[in-house]
Backbone as JSON, one array per atom type, in Angstrom:
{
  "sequence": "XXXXXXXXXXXXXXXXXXXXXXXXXXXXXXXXXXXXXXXXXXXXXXXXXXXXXXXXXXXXXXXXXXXXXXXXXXXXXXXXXXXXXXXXXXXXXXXXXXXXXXXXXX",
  "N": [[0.82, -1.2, 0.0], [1.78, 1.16, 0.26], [3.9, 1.45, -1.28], [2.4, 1.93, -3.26], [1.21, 5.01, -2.67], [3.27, 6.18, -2.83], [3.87, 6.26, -5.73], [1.82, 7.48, -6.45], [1.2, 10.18, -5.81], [3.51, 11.45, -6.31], [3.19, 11.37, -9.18], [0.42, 12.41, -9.8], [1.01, 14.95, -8.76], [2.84, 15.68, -11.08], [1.4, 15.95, -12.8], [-0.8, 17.9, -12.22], [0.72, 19.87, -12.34], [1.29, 20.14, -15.13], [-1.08, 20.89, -15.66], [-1.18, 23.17, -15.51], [0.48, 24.46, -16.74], [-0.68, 24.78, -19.39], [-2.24, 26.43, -18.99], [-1.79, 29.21, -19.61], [-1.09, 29.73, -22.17], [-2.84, 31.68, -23.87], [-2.48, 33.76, -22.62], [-1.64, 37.26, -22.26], [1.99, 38.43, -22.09], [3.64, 40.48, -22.5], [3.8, 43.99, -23.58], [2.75, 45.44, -26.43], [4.43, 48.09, -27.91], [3.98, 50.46, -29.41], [1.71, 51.06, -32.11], [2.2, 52.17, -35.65], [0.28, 53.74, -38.32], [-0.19, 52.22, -40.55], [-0.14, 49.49, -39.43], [-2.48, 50.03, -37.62], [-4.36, 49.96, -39.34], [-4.86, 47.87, -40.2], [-5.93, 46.0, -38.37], [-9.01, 44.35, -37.13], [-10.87, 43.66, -34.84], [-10.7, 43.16, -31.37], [-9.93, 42.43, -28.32], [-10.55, 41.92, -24.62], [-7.98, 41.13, -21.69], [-8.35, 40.2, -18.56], [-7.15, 40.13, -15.14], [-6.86, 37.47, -14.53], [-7.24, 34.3, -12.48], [-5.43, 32.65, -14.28], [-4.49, 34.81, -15.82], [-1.69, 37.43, -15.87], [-1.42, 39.86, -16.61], [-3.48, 42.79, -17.38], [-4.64, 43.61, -20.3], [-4.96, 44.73, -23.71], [-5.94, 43.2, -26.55], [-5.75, 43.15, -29.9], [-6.97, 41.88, -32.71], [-5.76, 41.62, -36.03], [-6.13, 41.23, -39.45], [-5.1, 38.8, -40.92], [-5.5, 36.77, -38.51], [-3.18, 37.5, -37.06], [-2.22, 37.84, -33.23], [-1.91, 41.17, -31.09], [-0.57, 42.24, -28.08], [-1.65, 44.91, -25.9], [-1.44, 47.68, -24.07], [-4.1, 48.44, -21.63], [-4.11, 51.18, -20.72], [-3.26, 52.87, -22.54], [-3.45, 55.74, -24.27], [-3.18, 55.88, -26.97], [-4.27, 53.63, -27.37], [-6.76, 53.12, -26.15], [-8.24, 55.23, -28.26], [-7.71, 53.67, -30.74], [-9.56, 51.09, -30.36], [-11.75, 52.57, -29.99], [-12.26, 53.85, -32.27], [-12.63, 51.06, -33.67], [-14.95, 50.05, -32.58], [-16.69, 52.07, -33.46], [-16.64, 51.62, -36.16], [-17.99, 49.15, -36.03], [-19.99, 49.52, -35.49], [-21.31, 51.13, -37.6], [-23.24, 50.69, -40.25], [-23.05, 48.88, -43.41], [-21.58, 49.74, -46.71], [-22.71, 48.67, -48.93], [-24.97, 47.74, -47.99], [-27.02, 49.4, -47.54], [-27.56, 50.42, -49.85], [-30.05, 50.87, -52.56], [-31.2, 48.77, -54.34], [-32.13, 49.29, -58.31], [-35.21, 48.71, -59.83], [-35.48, 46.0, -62.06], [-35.29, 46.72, -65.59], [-37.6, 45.71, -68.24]],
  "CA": [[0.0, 0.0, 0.0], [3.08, 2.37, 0.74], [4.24, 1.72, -2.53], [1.27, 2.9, -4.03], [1.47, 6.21, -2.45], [4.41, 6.57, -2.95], [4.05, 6.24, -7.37], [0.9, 7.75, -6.89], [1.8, 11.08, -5.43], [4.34, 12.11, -7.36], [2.29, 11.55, -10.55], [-0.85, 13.24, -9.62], [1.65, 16.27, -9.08], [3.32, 16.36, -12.13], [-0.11, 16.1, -13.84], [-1.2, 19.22, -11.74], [1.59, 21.33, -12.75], [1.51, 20.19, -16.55], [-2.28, 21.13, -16.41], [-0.84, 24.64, -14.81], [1.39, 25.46, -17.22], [-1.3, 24.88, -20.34], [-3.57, 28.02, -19.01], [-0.63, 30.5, -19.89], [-0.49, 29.89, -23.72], [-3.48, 32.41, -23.96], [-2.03, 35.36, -21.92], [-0.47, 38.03, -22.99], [3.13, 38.07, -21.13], [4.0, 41.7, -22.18], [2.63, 44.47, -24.42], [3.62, 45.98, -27.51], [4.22, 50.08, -27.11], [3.53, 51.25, -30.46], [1.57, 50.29, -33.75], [2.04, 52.55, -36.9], [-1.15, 54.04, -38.95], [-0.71, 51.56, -41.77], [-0.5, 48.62, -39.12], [-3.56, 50.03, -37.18], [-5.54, 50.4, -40.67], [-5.39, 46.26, -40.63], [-6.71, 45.99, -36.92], [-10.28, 44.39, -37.2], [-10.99, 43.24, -33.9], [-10.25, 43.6, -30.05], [-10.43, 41.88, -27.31], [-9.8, 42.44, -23.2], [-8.1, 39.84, -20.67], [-8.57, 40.24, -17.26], [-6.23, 39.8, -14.25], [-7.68, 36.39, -13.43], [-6.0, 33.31, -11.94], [-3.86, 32.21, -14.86], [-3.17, 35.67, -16.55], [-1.22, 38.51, -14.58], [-1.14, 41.25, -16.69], [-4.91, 43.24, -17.84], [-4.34, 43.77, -21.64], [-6.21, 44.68, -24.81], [-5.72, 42.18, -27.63], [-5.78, 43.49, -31.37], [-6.7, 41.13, -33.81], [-5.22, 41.71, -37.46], [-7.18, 40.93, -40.61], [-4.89, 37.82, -40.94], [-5.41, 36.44, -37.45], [-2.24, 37.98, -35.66], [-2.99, 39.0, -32.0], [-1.26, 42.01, -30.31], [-1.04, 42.7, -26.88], [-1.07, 46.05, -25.99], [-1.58, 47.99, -22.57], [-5.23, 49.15, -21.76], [-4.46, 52.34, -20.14], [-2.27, 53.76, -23.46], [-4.14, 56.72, -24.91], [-3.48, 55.34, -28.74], [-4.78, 51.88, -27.55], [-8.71, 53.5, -26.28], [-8.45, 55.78, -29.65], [-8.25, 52.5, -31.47], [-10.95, 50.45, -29.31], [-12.96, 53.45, -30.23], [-12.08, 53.56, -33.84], [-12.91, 49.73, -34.14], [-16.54, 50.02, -32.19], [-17.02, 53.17, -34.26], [-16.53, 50.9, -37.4], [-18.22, 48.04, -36.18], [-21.64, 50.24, -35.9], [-21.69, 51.77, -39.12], [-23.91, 49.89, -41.68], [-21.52, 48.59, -44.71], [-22.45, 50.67, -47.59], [-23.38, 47.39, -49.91], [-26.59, 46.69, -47.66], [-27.88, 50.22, -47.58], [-27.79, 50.57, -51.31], [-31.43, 50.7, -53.37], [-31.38, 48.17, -55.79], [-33.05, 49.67, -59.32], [-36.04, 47.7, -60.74], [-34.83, 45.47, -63.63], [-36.55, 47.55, -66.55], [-37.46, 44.31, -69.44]],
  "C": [[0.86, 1.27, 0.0], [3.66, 2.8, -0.39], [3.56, 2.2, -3.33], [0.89, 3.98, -4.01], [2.64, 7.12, -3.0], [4.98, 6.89, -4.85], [2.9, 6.89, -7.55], [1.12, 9.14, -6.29], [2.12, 12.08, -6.44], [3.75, 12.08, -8.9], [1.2, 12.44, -10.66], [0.1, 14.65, -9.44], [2.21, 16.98, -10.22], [2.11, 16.48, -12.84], [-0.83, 17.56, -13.31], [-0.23, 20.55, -12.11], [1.94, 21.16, -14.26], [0.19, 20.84, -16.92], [-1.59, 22.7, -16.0], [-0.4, 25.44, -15.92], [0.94, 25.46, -18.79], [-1.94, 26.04, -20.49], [-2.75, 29.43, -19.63], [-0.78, 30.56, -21.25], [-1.55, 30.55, -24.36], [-3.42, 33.74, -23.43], [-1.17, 36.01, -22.47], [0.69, 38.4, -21.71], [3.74, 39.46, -21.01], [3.56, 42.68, -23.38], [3.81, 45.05, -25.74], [3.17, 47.39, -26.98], [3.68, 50.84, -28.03], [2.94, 50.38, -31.76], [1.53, 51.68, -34.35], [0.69, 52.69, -37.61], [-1.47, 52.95, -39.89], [-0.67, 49.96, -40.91], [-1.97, 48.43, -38.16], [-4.9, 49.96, -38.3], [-5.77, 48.75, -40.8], [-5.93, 45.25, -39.01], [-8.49, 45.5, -37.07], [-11.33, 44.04, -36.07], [-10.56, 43.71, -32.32], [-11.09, 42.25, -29.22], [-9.59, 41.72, -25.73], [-9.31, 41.23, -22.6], [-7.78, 40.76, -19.85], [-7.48, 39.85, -16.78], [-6.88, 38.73, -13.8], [-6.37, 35.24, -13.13], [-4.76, 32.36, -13.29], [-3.3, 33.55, -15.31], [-3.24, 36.72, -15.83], [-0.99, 39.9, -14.8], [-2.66, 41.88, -17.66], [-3.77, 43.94, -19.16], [-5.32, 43.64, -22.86], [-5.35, 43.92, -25.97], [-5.93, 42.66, -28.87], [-5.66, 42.32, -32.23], [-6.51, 41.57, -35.33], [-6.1, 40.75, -38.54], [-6.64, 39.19, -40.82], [-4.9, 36.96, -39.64], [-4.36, 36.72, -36.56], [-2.64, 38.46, -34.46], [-1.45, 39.82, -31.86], [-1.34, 42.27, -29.4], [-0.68, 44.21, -26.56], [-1.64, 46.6, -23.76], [-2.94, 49.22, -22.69], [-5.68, 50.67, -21.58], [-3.37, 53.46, -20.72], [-3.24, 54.45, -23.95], [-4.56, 55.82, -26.17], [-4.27, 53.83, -29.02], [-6.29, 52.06, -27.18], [-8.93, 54.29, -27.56], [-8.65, 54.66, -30.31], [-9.06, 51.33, -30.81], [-12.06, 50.9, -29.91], [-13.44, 53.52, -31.49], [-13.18, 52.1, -34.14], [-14.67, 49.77, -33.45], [-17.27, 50.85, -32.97], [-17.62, 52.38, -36.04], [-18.01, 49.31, -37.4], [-20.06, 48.51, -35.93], [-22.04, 51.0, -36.53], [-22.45, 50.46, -40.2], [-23.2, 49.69, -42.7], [-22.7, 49.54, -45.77], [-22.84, 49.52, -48.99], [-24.94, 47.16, -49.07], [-27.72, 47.85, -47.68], [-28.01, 50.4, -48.9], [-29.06, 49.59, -51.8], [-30.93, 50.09, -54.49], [-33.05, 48.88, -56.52], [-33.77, 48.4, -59.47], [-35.44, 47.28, -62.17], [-36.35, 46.16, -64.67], [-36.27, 46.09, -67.79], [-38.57, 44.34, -70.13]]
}
């Protein structure tokens, strides 16, 4: 029975600190300081993480037209200008759906 503690232990631990160190590969670890006009012009997305129990640093996420994320820092001026930008964008009507289709004349 001793021996069975004793292989069973140490396994159930490393299995607790391999599940530990899976939650991280979604956090952002440190931010970027600056994006450029012509790399904010391909920005289509956002999204916030929280200070929760796996990630340690609150950060806004920029997703890029090709799926790149960016981490950036929530409380940079140029990073709520573009937040604002992108919500701004994302409640405008596309101009293909407001357009009056003519009657086909036949």
């Amino acid at each position: 029975m001793q021996c069975n503690t004793l292989f069973f232990l140490p396994s159930l631990s490393c299995l607790c600190l391999a599940l530990a160190q899976v939650s991280y590969d979604d956090c952002c670890l440190r931010y970027v300081t600056h994006l450029n006009h012509k790399t904010q012009k391909h920005v289509v997305d956002y999204r916030r993480q929280e200070t929760d129990g796996s990630c340690n640093i609150p950060a806004v996420i920029f997703i890029m037209k090709k799926g790149r994320m960016l981490c950036t820092n929530p409380k940079e001026n140029w990073v709520m200008k573009l937040m604002k930008n992108i919500d701004q964008k994302k409640a405008k009507p596309s101009k293909t759906s407001t357009r009056k289709r003519r009657p086909k004349s036949g």
